[in-house]
N, C-alpha and C positions, 0 to 999 in steps of 0.2 A: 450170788451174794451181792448186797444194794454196793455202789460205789458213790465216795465219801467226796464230797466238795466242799472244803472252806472258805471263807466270805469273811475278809476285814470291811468293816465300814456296812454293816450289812440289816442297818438300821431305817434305811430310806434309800429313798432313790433306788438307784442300779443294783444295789446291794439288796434291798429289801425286793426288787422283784423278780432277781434272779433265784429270791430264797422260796419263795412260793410256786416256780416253774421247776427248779429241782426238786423241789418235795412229791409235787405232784406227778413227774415223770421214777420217782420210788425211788428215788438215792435218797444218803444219808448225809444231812445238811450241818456243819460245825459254823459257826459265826459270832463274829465279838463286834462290840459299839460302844460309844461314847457315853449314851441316852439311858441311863439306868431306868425311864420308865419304858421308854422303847425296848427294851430286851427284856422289860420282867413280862412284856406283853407278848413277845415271842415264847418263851419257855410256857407262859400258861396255855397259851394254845396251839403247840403245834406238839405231836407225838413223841414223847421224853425218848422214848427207843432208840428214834431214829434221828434225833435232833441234841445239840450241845453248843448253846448259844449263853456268853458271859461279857460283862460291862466290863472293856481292857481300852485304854489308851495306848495306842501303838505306839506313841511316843518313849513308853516307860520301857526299857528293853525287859526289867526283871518284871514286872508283870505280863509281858508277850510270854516273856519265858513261863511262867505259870501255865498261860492259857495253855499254849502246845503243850505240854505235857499232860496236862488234864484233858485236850481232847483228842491224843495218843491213846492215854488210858480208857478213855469212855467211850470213842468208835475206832482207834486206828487212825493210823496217818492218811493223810488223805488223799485220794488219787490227782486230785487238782485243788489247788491254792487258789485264789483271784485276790491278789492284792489290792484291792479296790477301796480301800481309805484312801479321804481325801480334800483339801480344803485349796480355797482359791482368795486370791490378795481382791479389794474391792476395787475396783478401776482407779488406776491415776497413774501419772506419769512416775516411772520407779523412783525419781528423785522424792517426790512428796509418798511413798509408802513409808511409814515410821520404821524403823528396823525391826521393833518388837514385831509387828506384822509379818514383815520378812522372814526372819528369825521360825517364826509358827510354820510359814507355809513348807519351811526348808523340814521344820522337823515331824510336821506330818508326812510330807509328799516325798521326800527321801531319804531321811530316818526312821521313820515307822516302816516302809517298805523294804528296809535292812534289815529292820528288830525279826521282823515276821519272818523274811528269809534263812536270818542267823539262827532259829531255834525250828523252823519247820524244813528244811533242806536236809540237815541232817537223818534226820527220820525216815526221808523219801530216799537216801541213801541207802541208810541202811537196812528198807525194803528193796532198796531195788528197782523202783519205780515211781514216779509220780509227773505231775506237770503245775508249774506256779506262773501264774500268767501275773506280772504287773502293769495296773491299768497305764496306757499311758495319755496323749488326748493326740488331736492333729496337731494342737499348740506344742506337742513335743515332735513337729515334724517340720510346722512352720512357725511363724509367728504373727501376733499382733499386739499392737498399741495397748496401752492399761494393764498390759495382764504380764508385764516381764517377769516379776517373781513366779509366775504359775508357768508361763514357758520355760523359764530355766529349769525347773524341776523335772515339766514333763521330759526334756532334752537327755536332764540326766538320767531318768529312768531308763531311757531307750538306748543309753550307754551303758549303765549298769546294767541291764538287762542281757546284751550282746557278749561284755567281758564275762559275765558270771557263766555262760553258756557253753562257753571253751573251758571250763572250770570243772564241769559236772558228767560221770561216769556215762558210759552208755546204761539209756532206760530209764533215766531222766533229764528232766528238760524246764526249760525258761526260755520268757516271751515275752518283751514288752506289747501290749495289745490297745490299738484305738479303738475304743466303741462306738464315735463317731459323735452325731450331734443330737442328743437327747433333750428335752424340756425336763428340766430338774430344776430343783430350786438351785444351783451353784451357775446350772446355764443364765438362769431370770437371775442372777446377780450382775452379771454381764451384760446382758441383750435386754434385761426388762419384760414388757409384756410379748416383744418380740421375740420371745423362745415358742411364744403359746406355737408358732406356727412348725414345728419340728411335734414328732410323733413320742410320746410319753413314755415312763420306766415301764411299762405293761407291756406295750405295742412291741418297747425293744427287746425285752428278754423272748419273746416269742422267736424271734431274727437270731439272736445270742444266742439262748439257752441251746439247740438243733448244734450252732457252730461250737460252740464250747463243748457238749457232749461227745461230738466225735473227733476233736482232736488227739492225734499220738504226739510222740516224742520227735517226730521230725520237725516240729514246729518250732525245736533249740533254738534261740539264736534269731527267730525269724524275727521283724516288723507285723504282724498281726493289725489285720483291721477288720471289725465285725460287718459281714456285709449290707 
């Protein structure tokens, strides 16, 4: 039987190329995004069978809530979660980020990663099984300059990550996980043309997808970094 991996944020970047290395290694891919044209261009071509891909703002909890449910009904909960929505403040010193700025990054990057947790956990409950990795960055291990509201977040993830772990039955599990340093557009908002020199979303799901596929449930709790 194909095993099911879902993908927030799974329109671009990290998301979108983890969604092409699981397809093609024969799991069943569920995934939600922002970009309504970007997801009608998923559904048109990738295998309606095995795929279940919808426009949700994680922000919204009652339209998360929609999604799980409907892609409970359409393939089953899913054996791994990758919390991977995700947005970053644009460089400056935290005094001069507007709040409204702040305000966003806090409700994508650790509000959405609750929405998604509060309607898909329960279901990996009560199978019995599953794994929900939330992205986190090195910025949620160290820090640097420009990017406070994006390191506070990642921080918090890898606390919320750790408390919710003591929380969850034996045979399932949560993991805060660094992917590490990818050239995506979010890195070139930071670094500029200075990301070109880090290896692209393609290069790294080859690295990822292998690691993420054989992870069990001893991974609760852990710090996770893709090697």
């Amino acid at each position: 039987m194909s095993r099911h991996i879902c993908i927030t944020g799974c329109t671009k970047g990290l998301g979108r190329a983890l969604v092409e290395w699981f397809l093609e290694q024969g799991w069943t891919v569920s995934g939600c995004g922002r970009n309504a044209e970007a997801i009608h261009e998923l559904v048109d071509s990738k295998p309606r069978a095995r795929t279940h891909f919808e426009r949700v703002d994680v922000t919204d909890d009652a339209a998360v809530g929609l999604f799980a449910a409907e892609v409970e009904a359409a393939l089953g909960s899913p054996d791994l979660l990758l919390n991977n929505a995700g947005i970053i403040n644009g460089n400056a010193p935290l005094w001069e980020v507007p709040e409204k700025e702040f305000s966003q990054v806090v409700d994508v990057n650790i509000k959405g990663v609750a929405n998604v947790l509060r309607h898909f956990a329960p279901m990996m409950i009560a199978k019995g099984g599953g794994i929900m990795l939330n992205l986190s960055s090195g910025w949620g291990r160290s820090a640097s300059a420009e990017v406070a509201p994006y390191c506070a977040t990642k921080w918090a993830i890898e606390g919320l990550s750790q408390a919710m772990a003591q929380e969850l039955p034996t045979g399932v599990a949560v993991a805060a996980m660094n992917p590490g340093i990818i050239d995506t557009q979010m890195l070139r908002s930071c670094f500029g043309e200075g990301a070109g020199g880090y290896g692209d979303a393609s290069d790294w799901a080859e690295r990822a997808g292998p690691f993420l596929r054989d992870l069990d449930t001893s991974c609760n709790g852990q710090q996770l970094t893709v090697p």
